[in-house]
Backbone of each chain as ProteinMPNN parsed JSONL, in Angstrom:
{"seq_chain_A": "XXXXXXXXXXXXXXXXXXXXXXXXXXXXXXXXXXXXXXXXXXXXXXXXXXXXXXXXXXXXXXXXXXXXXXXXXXXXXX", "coords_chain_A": {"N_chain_A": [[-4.5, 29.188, -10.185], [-3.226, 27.138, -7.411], [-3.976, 24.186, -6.965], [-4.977, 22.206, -4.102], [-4.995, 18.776, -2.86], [-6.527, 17.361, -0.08], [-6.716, 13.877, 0.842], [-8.455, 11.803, 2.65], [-10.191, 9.661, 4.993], [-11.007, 11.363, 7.254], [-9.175, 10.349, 9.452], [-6.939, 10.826, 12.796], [-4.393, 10.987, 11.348], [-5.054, 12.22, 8.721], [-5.574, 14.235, 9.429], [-4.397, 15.452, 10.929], [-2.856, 16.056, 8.674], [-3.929, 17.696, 7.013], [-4.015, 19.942, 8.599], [-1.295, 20.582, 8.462], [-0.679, 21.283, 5.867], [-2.475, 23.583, 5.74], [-1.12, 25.155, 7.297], [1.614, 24.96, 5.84], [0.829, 26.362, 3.149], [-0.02, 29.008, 4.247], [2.653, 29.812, 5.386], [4.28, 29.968, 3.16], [3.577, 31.289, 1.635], [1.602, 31.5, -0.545], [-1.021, 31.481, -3.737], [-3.451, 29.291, -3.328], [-5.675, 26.531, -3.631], [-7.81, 24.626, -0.945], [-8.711, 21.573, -0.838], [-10.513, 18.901, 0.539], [-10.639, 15.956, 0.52], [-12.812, 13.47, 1.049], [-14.671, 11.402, 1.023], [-14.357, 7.687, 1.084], [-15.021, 6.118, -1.333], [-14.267, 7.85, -3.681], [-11.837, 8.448, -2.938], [-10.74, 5.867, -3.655], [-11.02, 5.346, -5.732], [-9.468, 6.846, -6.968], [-7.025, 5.919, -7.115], [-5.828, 5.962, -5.072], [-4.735, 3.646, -2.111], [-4.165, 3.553, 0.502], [-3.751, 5.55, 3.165], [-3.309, 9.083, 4.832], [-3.705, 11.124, 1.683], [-1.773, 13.251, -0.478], [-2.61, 15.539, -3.043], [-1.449, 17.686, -5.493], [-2.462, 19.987, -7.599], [-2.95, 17.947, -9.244], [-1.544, 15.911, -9.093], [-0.004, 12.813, -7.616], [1.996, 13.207, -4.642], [2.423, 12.396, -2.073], [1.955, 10.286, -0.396], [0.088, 7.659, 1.933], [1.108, 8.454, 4.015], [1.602, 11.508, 6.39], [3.31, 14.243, 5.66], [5.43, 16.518, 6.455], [5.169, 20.185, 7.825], [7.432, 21.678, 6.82], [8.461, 20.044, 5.167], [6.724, 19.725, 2.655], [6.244, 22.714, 2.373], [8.193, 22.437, 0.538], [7.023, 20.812, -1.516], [5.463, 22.53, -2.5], [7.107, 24.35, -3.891], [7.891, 23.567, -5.921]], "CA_chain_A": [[-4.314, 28.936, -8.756], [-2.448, 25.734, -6.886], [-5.13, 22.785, -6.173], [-4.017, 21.404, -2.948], [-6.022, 17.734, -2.405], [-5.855, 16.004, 0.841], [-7.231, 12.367, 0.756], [-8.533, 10.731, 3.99], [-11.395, 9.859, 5.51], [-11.261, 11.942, 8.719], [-8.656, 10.362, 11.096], [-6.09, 11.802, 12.902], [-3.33, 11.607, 10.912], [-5.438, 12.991, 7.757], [-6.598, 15.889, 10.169], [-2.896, 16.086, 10.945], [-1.488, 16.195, 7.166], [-4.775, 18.801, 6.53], [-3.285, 20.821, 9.493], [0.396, 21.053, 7.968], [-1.251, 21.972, 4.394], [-2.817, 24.826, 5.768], [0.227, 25.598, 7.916], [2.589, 25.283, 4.738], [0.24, 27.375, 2.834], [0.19, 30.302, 4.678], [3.834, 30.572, 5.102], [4.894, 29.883, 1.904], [2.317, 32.652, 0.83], [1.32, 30.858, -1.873], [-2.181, 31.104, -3.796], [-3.745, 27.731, -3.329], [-7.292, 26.015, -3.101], [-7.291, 23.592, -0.283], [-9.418, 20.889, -0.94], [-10.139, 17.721, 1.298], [-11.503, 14.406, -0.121], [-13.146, 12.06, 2.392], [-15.353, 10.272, 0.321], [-13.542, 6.199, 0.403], [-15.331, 5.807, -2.806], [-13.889, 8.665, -4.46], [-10.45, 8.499, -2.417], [-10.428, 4.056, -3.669], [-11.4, 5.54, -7.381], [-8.06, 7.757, -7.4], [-5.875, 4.561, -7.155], [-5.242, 5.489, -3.728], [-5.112, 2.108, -0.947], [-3.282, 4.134, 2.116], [-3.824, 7.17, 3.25], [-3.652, 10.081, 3.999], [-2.509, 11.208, 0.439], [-1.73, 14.456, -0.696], [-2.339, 15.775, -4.279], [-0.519, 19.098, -6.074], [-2.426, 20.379, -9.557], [-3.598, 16.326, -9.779], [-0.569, 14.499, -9.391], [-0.043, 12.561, -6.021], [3.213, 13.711, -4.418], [2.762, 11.841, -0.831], [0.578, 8.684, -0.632], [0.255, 6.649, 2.963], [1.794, 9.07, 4.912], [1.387, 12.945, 6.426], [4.838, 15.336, 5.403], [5.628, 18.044, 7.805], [4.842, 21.506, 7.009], [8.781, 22.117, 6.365], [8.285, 19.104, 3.436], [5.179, 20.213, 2.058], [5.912, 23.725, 1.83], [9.159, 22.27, -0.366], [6.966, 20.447, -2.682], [4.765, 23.779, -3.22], [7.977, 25.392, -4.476], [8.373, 22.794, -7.143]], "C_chain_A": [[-4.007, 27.46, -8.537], [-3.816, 25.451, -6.667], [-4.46, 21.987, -5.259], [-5.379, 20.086, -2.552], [-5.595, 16.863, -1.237], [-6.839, 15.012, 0.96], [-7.171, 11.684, 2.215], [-9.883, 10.959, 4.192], [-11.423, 9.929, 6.958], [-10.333, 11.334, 9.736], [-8.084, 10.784, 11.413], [-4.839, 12.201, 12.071], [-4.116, 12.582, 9.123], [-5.594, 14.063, 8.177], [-4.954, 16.34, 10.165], [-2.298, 16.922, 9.63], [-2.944, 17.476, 6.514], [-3.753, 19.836, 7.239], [-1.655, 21.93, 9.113], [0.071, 21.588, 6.989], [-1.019, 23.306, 5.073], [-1.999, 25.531, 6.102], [1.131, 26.153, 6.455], [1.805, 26.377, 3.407], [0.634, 28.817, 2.9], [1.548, 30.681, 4.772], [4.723, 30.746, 3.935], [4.389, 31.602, 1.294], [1.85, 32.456, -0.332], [-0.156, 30.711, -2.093], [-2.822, 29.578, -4.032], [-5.832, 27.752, -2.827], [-6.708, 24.763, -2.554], [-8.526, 22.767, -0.422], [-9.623, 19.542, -0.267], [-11.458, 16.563, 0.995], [-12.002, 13.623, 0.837], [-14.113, 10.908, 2.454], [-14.598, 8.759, 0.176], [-13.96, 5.934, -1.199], [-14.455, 6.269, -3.975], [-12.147, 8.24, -4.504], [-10.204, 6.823, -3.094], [-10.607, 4.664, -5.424], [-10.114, 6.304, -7.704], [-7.104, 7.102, -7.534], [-5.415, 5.032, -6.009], [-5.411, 4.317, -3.001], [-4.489, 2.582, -0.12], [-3.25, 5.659, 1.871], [-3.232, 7.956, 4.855], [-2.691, 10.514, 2.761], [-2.817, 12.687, 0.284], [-1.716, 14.721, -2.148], [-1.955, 17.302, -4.597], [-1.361, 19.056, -7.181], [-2.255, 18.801, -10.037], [-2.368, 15.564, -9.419], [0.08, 14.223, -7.417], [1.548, 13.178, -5.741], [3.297, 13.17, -2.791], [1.103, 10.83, -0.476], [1.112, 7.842, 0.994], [1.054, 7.363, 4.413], [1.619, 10.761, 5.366], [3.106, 13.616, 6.203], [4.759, 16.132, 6.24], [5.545, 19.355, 6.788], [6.404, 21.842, 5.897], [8.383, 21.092, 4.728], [6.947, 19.452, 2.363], [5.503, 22.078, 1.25], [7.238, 23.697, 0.828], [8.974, 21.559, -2.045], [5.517, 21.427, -3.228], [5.663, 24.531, -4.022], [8.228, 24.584, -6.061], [7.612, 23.073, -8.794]], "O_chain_A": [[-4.431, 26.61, -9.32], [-4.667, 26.25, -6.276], [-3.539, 21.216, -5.529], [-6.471, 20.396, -2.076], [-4.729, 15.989, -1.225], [-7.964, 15.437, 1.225], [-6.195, 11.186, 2.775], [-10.595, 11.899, 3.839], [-11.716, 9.028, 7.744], [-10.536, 11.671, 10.902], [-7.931, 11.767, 10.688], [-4.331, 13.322, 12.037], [-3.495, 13.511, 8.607], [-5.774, 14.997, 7.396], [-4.44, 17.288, 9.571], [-1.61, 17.94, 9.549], [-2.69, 18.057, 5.458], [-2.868, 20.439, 6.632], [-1.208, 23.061, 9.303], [0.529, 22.73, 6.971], [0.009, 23.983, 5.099], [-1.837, 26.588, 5.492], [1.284, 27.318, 6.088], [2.563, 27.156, 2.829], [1.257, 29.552, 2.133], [1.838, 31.79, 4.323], [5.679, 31.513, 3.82], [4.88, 32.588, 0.746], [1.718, 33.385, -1.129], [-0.82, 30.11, -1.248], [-2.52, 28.891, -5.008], [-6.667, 28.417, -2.213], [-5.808, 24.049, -2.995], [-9.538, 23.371, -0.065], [-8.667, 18.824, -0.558], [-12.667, 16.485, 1.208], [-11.14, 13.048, 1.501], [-14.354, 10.003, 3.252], [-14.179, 8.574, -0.967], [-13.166, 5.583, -2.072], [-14.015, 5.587, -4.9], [-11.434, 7.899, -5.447], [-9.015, 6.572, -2.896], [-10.033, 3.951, -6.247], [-9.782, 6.307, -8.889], [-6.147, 7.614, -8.113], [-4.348, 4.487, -5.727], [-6.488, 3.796, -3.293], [-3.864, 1.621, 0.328], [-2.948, 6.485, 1.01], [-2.813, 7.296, 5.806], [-1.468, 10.392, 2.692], [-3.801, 13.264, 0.747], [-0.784, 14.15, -2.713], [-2.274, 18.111, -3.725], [-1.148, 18.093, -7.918], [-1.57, 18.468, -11.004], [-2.454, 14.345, -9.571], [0.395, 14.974, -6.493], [2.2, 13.584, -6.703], [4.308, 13.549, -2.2], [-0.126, 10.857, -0.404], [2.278, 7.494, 1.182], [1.417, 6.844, 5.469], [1.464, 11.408, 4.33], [3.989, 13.108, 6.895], [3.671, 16.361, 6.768], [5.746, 19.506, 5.583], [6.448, 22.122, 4.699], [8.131, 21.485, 3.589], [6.707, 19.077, 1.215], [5.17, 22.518, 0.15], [7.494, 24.761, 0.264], [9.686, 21.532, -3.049], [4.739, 21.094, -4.122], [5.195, 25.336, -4.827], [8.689, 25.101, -7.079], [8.011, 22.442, -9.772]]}, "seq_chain_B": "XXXXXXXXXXXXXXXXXXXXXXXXXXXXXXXXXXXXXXXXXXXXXXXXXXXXXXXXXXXXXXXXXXXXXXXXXXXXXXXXXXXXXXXXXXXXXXXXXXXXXXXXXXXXXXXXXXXXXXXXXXXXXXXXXXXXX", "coords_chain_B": {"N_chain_B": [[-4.613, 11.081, 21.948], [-7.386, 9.266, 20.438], [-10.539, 10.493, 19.61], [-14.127, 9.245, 20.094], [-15.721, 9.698, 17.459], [-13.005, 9.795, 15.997], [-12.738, 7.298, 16.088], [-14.412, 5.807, 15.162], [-14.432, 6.374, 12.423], [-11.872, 5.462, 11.548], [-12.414, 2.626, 11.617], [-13.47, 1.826, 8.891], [-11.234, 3.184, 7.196], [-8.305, 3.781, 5.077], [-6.271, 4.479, 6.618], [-2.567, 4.552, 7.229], [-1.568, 2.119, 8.112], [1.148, 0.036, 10.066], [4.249, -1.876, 8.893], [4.408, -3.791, 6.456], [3.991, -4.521, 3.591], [2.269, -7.201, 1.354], [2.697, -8.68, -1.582], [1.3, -10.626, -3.829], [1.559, -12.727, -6.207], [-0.541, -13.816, -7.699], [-1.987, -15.333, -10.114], [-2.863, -17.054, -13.047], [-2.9, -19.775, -12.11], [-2.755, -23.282, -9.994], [-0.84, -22.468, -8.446], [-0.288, -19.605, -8.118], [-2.886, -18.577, -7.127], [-3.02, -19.603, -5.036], [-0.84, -18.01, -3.895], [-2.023, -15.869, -3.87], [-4.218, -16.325, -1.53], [-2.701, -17.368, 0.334], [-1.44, -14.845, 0.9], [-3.824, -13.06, 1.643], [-4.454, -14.683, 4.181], [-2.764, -14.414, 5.841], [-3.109, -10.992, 5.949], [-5.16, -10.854, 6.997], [-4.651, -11.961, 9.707], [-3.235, -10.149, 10.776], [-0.683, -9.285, 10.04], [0.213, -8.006, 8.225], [-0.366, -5.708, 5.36], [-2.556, -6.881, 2.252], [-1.536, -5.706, -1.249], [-1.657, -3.79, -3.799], [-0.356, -5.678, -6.586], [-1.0, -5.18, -9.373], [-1.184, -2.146, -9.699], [1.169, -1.088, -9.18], [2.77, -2.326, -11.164], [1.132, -1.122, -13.015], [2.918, 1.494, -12.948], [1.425, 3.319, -11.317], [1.744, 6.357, -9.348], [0.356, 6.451, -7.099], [0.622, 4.099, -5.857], [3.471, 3.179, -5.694], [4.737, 4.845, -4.544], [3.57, 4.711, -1.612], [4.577, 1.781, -1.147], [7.322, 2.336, -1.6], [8.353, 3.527, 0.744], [7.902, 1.277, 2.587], [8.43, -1.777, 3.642], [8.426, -5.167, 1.964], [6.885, -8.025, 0.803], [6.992, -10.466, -1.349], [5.21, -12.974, -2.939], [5.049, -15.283, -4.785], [3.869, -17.64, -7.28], [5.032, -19.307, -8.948], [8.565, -20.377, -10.652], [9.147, -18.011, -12.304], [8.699, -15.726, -11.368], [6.686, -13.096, -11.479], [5.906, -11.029, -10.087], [7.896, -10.563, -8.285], [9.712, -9.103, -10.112], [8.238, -7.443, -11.241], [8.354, -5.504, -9.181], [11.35, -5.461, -9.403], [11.284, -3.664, -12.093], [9.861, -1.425, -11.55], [11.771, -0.105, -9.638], [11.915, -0.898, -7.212], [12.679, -2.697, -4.314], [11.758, -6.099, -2.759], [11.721, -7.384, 0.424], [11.326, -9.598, 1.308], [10.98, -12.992, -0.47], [9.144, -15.282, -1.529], [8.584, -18.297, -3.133], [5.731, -20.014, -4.678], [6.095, -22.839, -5.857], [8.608, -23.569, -4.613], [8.564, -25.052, -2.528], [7.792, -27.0, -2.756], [5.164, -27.407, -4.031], [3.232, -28.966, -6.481], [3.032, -27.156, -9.782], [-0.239, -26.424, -11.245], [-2.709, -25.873, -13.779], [-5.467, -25.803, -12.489], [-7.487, -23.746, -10.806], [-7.926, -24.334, -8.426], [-7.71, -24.128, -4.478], [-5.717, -25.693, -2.491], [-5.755, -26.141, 1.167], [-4.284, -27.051, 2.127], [-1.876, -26.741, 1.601], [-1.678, -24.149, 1.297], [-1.427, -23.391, 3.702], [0.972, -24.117, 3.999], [2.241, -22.052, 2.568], [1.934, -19.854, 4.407], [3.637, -20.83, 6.645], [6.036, -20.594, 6.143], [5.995, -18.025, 5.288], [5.713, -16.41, 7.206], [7.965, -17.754, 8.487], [10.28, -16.448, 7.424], [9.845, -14.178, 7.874], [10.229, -13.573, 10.604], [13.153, -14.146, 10.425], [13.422, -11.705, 8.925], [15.407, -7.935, 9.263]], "CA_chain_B": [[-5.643, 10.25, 21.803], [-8.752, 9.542, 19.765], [-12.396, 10.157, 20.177], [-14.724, 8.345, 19.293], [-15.783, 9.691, 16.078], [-12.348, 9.476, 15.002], [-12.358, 5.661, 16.499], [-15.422, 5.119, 14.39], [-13.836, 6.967, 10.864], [-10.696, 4.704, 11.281], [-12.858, 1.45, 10.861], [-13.386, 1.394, 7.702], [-10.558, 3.774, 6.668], [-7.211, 3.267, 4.736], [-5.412, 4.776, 7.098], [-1.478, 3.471, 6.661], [-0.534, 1.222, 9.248], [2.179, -1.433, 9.718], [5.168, -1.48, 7.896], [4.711, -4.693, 5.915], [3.104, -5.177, 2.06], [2.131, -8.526, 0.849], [2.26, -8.502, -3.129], [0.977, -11.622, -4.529], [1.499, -12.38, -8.213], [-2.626, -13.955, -8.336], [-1.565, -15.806, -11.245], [-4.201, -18.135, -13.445], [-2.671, -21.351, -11.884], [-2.831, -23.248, -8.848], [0.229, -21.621, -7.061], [-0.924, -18.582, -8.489], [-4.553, -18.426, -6.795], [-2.618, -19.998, -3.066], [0.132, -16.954, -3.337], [-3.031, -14.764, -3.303], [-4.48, -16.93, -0.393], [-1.831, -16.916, 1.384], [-1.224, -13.073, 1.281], [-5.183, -12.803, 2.043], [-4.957, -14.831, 5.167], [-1.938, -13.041, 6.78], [-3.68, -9.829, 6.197], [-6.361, -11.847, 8.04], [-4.434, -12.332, 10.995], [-2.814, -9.051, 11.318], [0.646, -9.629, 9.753], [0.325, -6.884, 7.342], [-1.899, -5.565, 4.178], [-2.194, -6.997, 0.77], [-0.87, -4.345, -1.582], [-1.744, -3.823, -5.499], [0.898, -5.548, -7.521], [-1.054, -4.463, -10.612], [-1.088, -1.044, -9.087], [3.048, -1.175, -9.23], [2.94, -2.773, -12.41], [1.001, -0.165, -14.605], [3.354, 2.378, -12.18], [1.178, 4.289, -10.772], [2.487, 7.106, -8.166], [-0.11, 6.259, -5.837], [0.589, 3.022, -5.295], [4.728, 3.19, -6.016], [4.879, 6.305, -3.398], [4.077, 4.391, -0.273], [5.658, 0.897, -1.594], [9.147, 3.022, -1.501], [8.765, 3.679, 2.31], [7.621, -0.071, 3.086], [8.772, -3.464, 3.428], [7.626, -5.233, 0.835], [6.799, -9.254, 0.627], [6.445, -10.67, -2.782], [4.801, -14.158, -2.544], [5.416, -15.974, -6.718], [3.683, -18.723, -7.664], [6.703, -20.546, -9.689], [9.973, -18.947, -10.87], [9.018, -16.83, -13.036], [8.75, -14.883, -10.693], [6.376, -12.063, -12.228], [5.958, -10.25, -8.52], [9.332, -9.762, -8.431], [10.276, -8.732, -11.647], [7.254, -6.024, -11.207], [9.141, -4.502, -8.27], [12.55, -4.488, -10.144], [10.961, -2.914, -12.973], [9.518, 0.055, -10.564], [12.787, 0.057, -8.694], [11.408, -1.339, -5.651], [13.298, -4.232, -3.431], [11.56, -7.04, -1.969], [12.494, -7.957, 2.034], [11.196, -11.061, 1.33], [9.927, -13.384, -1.678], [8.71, -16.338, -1.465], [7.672, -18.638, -4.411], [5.495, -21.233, -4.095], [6.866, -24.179, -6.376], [9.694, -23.795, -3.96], [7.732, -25.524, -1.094], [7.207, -28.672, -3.17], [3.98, -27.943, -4.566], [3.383, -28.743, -8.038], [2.335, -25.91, -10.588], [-1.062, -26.82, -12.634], [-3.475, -25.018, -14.563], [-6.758, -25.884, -11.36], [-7.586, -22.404, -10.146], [-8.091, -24.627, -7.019], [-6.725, -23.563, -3.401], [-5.489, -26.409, -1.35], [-6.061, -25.473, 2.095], [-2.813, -27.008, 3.484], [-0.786, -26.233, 0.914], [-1.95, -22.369, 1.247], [-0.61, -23.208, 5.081], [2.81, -23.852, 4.093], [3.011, -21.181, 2.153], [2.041, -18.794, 5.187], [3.927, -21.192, 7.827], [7.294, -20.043, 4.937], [6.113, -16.409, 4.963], [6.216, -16.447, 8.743], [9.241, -17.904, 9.215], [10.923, -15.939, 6.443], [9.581, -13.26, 8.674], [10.898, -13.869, 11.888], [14.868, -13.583, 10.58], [14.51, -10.496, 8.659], [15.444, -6.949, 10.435]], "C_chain_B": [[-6.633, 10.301, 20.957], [-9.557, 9.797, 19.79], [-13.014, 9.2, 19.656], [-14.931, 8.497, 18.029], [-14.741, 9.56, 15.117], [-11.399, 7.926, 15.083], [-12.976, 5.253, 15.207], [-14.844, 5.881, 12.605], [-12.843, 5.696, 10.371], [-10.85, 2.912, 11.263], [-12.708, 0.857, 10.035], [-12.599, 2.641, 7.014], [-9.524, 3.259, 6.121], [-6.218, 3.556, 4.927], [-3.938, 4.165, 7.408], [-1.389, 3.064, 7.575], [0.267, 0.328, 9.131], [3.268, -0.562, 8.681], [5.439, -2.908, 6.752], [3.365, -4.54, 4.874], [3.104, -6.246, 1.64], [1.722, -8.399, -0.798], [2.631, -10.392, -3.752], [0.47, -12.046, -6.066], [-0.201, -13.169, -8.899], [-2.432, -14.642, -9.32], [-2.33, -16.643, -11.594], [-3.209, -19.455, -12.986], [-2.828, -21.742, -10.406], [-2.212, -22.079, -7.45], [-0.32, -20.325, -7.299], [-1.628, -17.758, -7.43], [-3.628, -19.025, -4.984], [-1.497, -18.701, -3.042], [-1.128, -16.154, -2.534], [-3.636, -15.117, -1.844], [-3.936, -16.886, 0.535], [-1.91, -15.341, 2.136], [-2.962, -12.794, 2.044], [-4.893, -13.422, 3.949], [-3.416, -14.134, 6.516], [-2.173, -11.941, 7.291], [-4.358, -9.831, 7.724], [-5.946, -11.843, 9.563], [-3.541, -10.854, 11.405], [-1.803, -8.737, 11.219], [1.082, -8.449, 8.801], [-0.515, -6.177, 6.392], [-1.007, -5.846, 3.047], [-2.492, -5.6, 0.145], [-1.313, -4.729, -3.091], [-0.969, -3.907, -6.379], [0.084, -4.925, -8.794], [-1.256, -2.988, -10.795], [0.41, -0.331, -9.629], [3.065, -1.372, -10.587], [2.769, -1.65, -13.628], [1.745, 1.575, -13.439], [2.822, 3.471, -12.151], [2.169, 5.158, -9.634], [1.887, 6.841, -7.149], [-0.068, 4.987, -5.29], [2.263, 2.719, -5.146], [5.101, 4.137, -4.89], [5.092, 5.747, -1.99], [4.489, 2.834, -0.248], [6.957, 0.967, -0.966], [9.488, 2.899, 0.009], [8.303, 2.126, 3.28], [8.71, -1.204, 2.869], [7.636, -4.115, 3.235], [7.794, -7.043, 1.182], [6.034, -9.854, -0.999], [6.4, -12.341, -2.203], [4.438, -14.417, -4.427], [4.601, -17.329, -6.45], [4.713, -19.673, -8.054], [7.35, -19.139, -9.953], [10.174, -18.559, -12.035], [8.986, -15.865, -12.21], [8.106, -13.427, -10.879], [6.652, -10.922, -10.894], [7.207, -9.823, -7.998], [10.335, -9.14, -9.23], [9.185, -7.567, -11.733], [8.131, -5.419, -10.621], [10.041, -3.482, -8.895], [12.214, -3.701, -10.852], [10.597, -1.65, -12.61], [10.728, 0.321, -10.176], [12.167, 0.098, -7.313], [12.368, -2.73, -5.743], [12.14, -5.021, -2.448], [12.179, -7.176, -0.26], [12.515, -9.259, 1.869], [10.722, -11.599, 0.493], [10.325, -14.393, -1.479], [8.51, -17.059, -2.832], [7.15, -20.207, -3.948], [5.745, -22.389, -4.383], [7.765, -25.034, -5.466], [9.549, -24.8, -2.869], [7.613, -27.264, -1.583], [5.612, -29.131, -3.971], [3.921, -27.434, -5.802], [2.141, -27.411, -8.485], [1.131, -26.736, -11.512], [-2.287, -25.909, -12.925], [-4.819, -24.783, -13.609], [-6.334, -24.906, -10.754], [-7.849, -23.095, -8.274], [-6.984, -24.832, -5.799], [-6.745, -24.832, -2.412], [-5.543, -25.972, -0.224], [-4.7, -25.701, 2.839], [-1.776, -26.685, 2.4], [-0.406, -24.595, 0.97], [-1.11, -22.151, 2.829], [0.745, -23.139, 4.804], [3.32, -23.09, 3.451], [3.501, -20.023, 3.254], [2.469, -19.402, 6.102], [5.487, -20.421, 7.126], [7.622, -18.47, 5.289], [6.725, -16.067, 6.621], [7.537, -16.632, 9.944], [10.453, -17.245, 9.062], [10.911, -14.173, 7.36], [10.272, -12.715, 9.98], [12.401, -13.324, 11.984], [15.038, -12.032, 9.656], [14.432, -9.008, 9.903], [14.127, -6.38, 10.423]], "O_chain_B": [[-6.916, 11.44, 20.585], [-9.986, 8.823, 20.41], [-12.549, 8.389, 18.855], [-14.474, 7.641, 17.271], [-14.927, 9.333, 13.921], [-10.326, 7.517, 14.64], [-12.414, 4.587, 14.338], [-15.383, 5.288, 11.67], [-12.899, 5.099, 9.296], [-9.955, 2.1, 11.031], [-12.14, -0.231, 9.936], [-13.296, 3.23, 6.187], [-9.411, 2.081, 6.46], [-5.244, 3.339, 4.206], [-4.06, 3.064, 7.944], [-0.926, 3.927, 8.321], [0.24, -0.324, 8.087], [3.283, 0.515, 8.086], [6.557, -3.056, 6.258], [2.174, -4.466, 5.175], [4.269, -6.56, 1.391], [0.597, -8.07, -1.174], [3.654, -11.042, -3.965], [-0.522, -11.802, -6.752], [-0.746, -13.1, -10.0], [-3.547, -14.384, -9.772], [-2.779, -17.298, -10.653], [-2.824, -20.109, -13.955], [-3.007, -20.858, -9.568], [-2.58, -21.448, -6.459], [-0.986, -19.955, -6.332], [-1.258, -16.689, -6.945], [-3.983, -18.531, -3.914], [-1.284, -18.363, -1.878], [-1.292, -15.889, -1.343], [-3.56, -14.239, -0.984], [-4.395, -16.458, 1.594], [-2.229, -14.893, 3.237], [-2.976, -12.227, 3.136], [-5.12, -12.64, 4.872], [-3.391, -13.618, 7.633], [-1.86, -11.569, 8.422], [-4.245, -9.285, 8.822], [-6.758, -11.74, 10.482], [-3.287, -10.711, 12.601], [-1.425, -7.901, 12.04], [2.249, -8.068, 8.71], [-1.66, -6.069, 6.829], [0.152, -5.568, 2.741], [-3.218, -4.697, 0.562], [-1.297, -5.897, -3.479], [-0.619, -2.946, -7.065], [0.704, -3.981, -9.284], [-1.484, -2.554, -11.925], [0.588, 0.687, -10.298], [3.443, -0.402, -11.243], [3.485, -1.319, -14.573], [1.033, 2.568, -13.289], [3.274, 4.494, -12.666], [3.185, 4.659, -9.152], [2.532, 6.885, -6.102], [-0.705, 4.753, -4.263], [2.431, 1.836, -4.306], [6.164, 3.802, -4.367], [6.069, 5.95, -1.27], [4.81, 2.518, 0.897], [7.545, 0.201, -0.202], [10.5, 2.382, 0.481], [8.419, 2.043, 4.502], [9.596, -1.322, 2.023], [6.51, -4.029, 3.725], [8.803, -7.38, 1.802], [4.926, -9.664, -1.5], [7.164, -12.86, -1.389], [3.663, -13.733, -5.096], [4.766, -17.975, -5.415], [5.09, -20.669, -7.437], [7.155, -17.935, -9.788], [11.186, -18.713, -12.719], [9.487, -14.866, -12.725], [8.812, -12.489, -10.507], [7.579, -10.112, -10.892], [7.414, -8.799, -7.347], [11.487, -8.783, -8.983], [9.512, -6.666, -12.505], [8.86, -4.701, -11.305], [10.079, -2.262, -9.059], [12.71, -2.613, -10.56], [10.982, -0.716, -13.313], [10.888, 1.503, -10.48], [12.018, 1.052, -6.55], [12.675, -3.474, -6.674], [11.726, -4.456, -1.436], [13.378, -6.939, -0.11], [13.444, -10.008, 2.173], [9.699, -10.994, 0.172], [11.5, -14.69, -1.266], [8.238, -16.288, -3.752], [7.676, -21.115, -3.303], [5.718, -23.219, -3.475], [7.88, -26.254, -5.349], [10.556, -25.315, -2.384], [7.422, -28.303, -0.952], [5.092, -30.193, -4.314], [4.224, -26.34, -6.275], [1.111, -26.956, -7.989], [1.467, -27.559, -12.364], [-2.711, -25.217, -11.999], [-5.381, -23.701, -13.782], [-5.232, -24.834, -10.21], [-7.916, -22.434, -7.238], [-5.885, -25.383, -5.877], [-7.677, -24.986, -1.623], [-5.278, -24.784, -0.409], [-4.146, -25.025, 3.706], [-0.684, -26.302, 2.82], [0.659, -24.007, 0.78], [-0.415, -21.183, 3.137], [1.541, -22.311, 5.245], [4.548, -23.014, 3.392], [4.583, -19.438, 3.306], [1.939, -18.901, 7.094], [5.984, -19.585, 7.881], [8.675, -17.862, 5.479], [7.809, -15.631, 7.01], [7.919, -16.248, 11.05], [11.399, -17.217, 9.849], [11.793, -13.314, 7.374], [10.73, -11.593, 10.196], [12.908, -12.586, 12.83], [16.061, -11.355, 9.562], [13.772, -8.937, 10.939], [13.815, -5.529, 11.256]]}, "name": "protein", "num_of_chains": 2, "seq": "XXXXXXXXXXXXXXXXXXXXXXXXXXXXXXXXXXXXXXXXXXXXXXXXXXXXXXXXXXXXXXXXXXXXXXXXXXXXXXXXXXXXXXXXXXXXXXXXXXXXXXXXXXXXXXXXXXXXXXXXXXXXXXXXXXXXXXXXXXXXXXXXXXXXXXXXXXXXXXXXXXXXXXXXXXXXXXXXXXXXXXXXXXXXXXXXXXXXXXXXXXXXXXXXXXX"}
């Protein structure tokens, strides 16, 4: 199963780029675990410094910024 | 709008803002130790955030990812220029780089930060600032 990680600690645009996950998720139809980091400790130990970040099956794929569902559910197909 | 709790999250968060990175090559020498100074007190005033050239360097994705979508300020000690020669090596562009030799102040081995010399680097960055788009 996909590991979907989103990285923020709680503000809006992390709530946002959670929001689109789940969104791109479901229409994709794709099995996924959605997982959301919000620990700074953890999220500053990943070599993130800007957030919100998004991770795929470990490897970052959108750092400092939220993607729209349409972009998101393009780098689930990958 | 926000609430509060997600006033009080975005405190101490690393939520992205701005569109300006300050990458300072930190370097064991004077100019070195005033790039970093510099870049520190810009932050300071609200000009942008210092950014992890050694982040870029050992090319990570998480630090190379939102780099790409920024404007970037590389601030060099002398011309060597390591801070900008990181970038190229990522394939990142600079907006702006600075070095500090350039200013008139000599390079020497004293990890120590002149206080006005650290000004003219950030009166440089500022102005360097001003003309680009």
């Amino acid at each position: 199963m996909m590991k979907i990680e989103v990285l923020g600690t709680g503000c809006a645009k992390c709530k946002s780029l959670a929001k689109n996950v789940e969104k791109a998720v479901a229409e994709a139809g794709v099995e996924a675990e959605i997982v959301k980091v919000e620990s700074l400790q953890e999220i500053m130990n990943r070599g993130v410094m800007m957030t919100p970040a998004l991770f795929i099956d470990g490897e970052a794929v959108a750092v400092g910024r939220a993607p729209s569902v349409a972009e998101i559910k393009g780098m689930l197909k990958r | 709008m926000l609430g509060k709790e997600d006033e009080k999250k975005e405190e101490g968060c690393l939520c992205a803002t701005g569109d300006l990175l300050f990458l300072a090559c930190a370097g064991g020498s004077n100019v070195g130790q005033i790039s970093n100074q510099a870049a520190v007190e810009l932050v300071r005033e609200g000009r942008g955030r210092l950014f992890c050239l050694a982040g870029i360097s050992a090319h990570l994705e998480t630090m190379i990812l939102p780099a790409k979508e920024r404007n970037l300020v590389t601030i060099d000690g002398c011309p060597v220029q390591c801070a900008k020669k990181i970038l190229d090596h990522a394939g990142l562009e600079s907006a702006l780089s600075v070095v500090v030799t350039d200013l008139g102040i000599e390079k020497s081995p004293s990890l120590e930060v002149d206080a006005s010399d650290c000004a003219k680097v950030v009166k440089k960055i500022k102005e360097g600032l001003r003309v680009q788009p």
